[in-house]
C-alpha positions as CSV (number, residue, x, y, z in Angstrom):
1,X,-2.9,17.0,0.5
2,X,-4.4,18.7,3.2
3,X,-6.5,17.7,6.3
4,X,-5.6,14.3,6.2
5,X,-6.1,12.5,9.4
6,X,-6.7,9.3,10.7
7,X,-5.6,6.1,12.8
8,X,-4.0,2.9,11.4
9,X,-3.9,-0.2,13.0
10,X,-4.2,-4.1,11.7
11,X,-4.0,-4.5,8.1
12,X,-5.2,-2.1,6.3
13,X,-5.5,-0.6,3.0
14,X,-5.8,2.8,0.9
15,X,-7.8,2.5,-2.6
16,X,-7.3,5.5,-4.6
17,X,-6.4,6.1,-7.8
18,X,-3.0,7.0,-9.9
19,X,-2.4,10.6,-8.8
20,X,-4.8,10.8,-5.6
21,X,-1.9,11.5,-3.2
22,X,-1.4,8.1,-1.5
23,X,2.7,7.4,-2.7
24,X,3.1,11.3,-1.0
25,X,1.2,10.0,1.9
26,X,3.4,7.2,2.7
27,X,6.2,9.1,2.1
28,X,5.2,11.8,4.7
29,X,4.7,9.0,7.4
30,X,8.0,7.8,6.4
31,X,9.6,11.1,6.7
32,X,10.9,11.1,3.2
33,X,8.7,14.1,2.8
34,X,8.2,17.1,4.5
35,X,5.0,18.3,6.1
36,X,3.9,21.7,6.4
37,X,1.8,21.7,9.6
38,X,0.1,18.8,11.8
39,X,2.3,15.8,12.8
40,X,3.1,12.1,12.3
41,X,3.1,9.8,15.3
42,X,4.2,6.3,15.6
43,X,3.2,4.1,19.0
44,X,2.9,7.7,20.6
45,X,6.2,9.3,19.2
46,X,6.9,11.7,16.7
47,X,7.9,10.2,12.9
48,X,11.1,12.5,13.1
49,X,12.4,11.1,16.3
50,X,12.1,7.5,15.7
51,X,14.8,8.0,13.1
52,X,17.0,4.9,12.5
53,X,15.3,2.8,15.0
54,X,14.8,-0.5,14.4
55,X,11.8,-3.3,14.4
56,X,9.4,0.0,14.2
57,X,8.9,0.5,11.0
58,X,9.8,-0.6,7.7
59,X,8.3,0.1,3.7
60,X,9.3,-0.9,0.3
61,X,10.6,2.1,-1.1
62,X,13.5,2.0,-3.0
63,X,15.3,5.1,-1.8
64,X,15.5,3.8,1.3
65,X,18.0,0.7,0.2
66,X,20.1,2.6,-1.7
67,X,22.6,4.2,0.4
68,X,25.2,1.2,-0.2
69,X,26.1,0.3,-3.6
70,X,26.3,-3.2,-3.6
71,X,25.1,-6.0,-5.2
72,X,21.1,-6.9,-4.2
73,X,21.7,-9.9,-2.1
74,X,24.2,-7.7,-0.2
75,X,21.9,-5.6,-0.1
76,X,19.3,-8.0,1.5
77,X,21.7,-9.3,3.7
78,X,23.0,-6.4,5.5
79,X,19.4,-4.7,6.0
80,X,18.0,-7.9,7.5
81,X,21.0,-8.1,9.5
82,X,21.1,-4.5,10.8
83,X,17.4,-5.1,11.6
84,X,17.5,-8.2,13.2
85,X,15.1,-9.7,10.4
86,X,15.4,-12.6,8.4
87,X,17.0,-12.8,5.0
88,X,16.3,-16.1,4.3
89,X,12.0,-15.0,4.5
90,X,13.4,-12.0,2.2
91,X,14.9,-14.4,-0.4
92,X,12.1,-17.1,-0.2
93,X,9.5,-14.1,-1.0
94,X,12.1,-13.3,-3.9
95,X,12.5,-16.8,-5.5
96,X,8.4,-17.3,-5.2
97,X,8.3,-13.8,-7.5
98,X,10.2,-15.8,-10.0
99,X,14.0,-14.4,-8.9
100,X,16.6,-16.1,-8.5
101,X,19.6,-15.0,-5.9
102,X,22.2,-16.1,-8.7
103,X,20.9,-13.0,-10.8
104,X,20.9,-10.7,-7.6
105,X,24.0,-11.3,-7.3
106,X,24.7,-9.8,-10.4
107,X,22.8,-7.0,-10.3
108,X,22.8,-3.7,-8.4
109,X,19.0,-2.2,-6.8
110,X,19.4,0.3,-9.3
111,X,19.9,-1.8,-12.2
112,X,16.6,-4.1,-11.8
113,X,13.6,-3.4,-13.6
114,X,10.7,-1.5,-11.5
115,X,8.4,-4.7,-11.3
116,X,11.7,-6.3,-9.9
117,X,13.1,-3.5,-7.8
118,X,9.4,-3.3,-5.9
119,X,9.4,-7.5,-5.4
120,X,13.1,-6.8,-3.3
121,X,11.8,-3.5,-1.7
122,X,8.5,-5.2,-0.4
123,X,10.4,-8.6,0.4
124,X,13.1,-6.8,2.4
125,X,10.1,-4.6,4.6
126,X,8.7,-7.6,5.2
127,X,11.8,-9.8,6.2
128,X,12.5,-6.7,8.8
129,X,9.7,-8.0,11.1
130,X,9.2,-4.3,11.9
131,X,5.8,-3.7,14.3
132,X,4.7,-1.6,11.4
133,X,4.9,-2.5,7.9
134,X,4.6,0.6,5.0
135,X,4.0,-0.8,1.3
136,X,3.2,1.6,-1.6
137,X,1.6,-0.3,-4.4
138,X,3.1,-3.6,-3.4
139,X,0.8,-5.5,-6.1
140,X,1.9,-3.2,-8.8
141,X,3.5,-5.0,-12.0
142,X,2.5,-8.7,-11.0
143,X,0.6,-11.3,-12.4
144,X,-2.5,-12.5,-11.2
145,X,-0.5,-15.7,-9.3
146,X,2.1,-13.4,-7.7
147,X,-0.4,-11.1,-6.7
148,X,-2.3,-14.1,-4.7
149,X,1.2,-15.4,-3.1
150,X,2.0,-11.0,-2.1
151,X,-1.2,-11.5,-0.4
152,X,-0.7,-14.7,1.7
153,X,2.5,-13.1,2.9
154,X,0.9,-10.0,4.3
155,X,-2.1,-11.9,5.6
156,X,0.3,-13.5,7.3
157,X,2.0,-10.9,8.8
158,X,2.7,-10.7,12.7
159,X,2.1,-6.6,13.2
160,X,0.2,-3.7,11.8
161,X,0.4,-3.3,8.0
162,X,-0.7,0.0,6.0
163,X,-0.6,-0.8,2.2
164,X,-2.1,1.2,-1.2
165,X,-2.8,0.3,-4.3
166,X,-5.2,1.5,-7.4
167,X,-6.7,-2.1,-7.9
168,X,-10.1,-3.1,-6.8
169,X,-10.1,-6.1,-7.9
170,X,-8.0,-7.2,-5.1
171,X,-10.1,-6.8,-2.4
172,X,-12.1,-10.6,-2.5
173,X,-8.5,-11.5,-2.0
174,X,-8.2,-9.0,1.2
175,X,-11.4,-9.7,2.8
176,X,-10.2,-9.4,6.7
177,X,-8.8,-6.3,5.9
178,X,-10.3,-2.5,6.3
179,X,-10.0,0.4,3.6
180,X,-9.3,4.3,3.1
181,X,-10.2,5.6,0.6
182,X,-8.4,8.5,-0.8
183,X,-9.0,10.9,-4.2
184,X,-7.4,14.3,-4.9
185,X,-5.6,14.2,-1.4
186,X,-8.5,13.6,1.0
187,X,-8.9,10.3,3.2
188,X,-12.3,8.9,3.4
189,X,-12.8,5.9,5.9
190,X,-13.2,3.0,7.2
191,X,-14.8,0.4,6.0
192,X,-14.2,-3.7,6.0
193,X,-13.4,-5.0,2.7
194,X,-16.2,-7.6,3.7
195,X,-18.9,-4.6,3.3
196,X,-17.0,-3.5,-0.1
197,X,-17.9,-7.0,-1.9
198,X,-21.0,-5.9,-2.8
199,X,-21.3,-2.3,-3.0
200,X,-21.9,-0.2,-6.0
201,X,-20.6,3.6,-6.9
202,X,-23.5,5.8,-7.8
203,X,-22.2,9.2,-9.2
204,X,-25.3,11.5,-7.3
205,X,-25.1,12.2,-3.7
206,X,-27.5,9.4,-2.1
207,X,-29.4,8.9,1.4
208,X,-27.9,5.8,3.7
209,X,-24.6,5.6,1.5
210,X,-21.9,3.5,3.4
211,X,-19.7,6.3,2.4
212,X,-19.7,9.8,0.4
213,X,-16.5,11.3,-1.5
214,X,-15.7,14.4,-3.7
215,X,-14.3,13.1,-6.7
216,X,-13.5,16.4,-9.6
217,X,-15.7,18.0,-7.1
218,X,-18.9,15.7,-7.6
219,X,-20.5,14.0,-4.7
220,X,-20.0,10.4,-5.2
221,X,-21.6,7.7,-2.9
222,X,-20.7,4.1,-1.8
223,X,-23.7,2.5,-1.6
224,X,-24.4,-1.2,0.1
225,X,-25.9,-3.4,-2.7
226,X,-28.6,-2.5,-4.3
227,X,-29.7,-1.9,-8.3
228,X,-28.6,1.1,-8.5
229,X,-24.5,2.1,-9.1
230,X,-21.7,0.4,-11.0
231,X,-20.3,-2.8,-8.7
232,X,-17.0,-1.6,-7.0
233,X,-15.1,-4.6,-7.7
234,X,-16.4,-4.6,-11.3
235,X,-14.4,-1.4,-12.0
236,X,-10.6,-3.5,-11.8
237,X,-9.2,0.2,-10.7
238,X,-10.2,3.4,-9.2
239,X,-9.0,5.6,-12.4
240,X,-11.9,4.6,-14.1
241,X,-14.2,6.4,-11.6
242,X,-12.6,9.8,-13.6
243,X,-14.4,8.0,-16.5
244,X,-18.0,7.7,-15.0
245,X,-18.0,11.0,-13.1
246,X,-17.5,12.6,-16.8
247,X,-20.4,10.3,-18.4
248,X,-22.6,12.1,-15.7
């Protein structure tokens, strides 16, 4: 990634596809990964300074739970507790993704599947009631009906919420919510969902697009309605735009 800038705040969401950068991203505003020049700022202060403090920020990635090895609903327990959050939201969210606390108990973060690991990981950012909430691919590896029940919990969110994912489909389910876009390391954006309903991808650099992106260096535009394109939502997931831009 390089040149990457831009200013988050609501709930928002970046659409990109597998491989565009996004998971390194959130990592980077995290400070699980090290950035070679510009910065990261949180509510004015530097990413690297805001180490360890709590109700700023929390994200559902799993490194970040697995400095005690204990079993998961320890594991719950002590993070909400050492965050002043609430591990019975945390456990609720669990049991409504079809786990039961019975099996956590049994079970070590390490030893779950990755669908199951990420259900924990997201249930446990959100039961932090952190001001800012980090979620890399928090859809990924659930049905349609859990998919619909992730995203009445993060509507429903009291504070700013920055999520990805590679799904388009999603976004008549996300309609209050903005969007980045991001391909081969380079933010594009914003736009509302609401103006995203309707729009088509036209692989050929056209006048009055919404938005214009370099995808394997063609000029690819966002266009508001119209007959010409392929219908955004249509596509399910943003790999597939590697498909058109070779048909071109």
């Amino acid at each position: 990634m390089k040149g990457v800038s831009g200013t988050f705040d609501g709930k928002l969401l970046i659409l990109g596809p597998n491989g565009s950068g996004k998971t390194t991203f959130f990592r980077a505003i995290c400070g699980l990964t090290n950035i070679e020049s510009g910065k990261i700022t949180i509510d004015g202060k530097n990413v690297q300074d805001l180490y360890a403090a709590t109700g700023v920020m929390s994200t559902n990635f799993q490194e970040v739970y697995t400095l005690v090895s204990t079993n998961v609903c320890d594991i719950v327990k002590l993070y909400t507790d050492l965050s002043n959050g609430d591990a019975d939201l945390a456990f609720e969210i669990i049991k409504n993704m079809g786990i039961t606390e019975d099996f956590l108990r049994k079970r070590r973060l390490g030893e779950l599947s990755s669908g199951q690991s990420k259900i924990v990981c997201t249930a446990l950012a959100l039961a932090m009631k952190s001001k800012h909430i980090l979620l890399d691919e928090p859809f990924e590896n659930l049905d349609p009906a859990k998919k619909g029940k992730m995203v009445k919990y993060l509507d429903e969110y009291k504070g700013v919420v920055l999520g990805n994912t590679h799904e388009t489909w999603l976004l008549k389910n996300l309609q209050d919510w903005k969007v980045f876009f991001m391909f081969e390391g380079v933010i594009y954006g914003p736009l509302s969902v609401k103006d995203l309903l309707s729009a088509k991808i036209s692989l050929a650099d056209e006048r009055g697009a919404l938005l214009k992106v370099k995808v394997s260096n063609k000029t690819v535009s966002i266009l508001e309605g119209g007959k010409r394109g392929t219908l955004l939502s249509s596509l399910e997931n943003l790999d597939r735009i590697y498909d058109l831009a070779e048909e071109t």
